[in-house]
Every structure is written in C-alpha cells, then in structure tokens.
C-alpha positions as a printed NumPy array, in Angstrom:
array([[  0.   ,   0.   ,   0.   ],
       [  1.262,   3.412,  -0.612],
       [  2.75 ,   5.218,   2.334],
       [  0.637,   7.619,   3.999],
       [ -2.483,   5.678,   3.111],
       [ -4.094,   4.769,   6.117],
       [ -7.441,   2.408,   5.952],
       [ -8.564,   3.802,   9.422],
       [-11.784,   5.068,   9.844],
       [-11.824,   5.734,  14.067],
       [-14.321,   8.772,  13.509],
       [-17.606,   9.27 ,  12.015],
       [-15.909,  12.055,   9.798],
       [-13.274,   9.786,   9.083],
       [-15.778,   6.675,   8.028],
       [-17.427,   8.978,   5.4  ],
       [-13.736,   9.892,   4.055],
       [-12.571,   6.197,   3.659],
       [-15.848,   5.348,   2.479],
       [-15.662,   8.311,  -0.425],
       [-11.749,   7.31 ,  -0.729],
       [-12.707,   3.841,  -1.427],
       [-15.423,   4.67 ,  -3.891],
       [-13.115,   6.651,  -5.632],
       [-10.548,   4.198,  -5.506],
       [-12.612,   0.867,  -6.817],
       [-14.363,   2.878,  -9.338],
       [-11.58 ,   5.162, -10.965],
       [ -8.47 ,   2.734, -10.315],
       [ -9.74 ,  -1.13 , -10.056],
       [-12.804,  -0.315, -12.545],
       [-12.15 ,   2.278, -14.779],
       [ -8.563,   2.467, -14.826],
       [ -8.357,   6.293, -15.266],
       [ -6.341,   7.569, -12.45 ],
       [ -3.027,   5.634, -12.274],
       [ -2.373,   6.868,  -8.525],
       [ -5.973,   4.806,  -7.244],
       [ -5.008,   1.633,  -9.946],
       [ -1.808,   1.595,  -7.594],
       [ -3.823,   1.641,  -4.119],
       [ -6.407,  -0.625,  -5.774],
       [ -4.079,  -3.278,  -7.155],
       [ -2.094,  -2.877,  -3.363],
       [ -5.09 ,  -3.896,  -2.006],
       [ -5.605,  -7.013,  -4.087],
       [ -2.12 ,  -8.298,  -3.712],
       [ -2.811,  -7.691,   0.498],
       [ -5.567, -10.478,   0.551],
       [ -8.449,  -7.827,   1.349],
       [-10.353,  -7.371,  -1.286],
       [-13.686,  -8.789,   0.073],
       [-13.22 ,  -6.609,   3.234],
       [-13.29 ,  -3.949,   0.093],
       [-15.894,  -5.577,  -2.154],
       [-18.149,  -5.821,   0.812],
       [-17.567,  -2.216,   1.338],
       [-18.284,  -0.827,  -1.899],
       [-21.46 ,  -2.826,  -2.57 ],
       [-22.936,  -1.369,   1.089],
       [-22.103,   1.443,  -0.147],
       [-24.269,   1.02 ,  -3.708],
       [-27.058,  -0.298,  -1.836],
       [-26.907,   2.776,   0.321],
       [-26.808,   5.005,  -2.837],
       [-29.669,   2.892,  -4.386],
       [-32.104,   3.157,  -1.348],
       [-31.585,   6.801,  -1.859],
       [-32.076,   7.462,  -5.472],
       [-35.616,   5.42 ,  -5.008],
       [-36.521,   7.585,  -2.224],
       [-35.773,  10.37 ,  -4.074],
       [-37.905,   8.444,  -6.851],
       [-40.808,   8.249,  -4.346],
       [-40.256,  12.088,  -3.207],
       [-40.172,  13.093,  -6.696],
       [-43.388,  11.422,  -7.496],
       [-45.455,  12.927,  -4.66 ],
       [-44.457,  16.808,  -5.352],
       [-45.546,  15.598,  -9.142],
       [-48.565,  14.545,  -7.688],
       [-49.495,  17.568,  -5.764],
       [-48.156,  19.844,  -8.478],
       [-50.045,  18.297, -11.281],
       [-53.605,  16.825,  -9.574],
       [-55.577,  14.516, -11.713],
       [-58.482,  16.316, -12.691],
       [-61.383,  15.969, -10.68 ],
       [-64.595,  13.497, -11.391],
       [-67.89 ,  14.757, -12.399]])
C-alpha cells in the first residue's frame, strides 16, 4: 500500500472519508482504470488479501446510494402529484 495511506476510519468524519476514498478508488483505479495513482492503491489492495473486506464495502455502499435514489424516486413522485392533480370526477 502506498505510504501515507491509512485504511482507518476511528471517527464518524473519518468513516465517510474512507468510504468516499474507497469509492473513488474501486471505481476510478480497479474499474475504470483512469487515475493511475488509485489503480496503484487498488491493485495494493488485491495483492494484500483484502479485497472482500473492500468488495463488501463498496457494494454497502451502492445499496446505500440505491435506497436513496428510489426515495428520491418516491419524493419526486409525490411533489408531481401535488403539483399536477388529476383532474377531478364529475
């Protein structure tokens, strides 16, 4: 692993930083491949036998973001709702 890379997360501030570092880091270095600094930490990671520590982590992580885009799905269609009113029966 890269020195000065820590994977500690002691702090709730912290946890949200190593959970955006290693978002950034699966999807931009072990995915993508675009940022040669993250395919480093990501392929350090794979050769130090944690990767479903990692895996496990990131797919939390999508579920999180997926519970949120359908509540924002369910949000959007009530102020639609209220906005736009069927019309009423006669």
């Amino acid at each position: 692993m890269p020195s000065g890379y820590a994977l500690d997360c002691n702090t709730p501030h912290r946890r949200k930083e190593f959970a955006a570092d290693l978002i950034d880091t699966v999807v931009y270095g072990g995915l993508a491949h675009a940022n040669p600094e993250k395919a480093a930490i990501f392929e350090s990671w794979e050769q130090s036998g944690i990767m479903g520590l990692i895996w496990a982590e990131f797919f939390a992580y999508l579920r999180g973001f997926m519970d949120t885009l359908k509540y924002f799905r369910l949000l959007n269609s009530h102020v639609i709702g209220m906005a736009d009113p069927p019309p009423a029966k006669k």
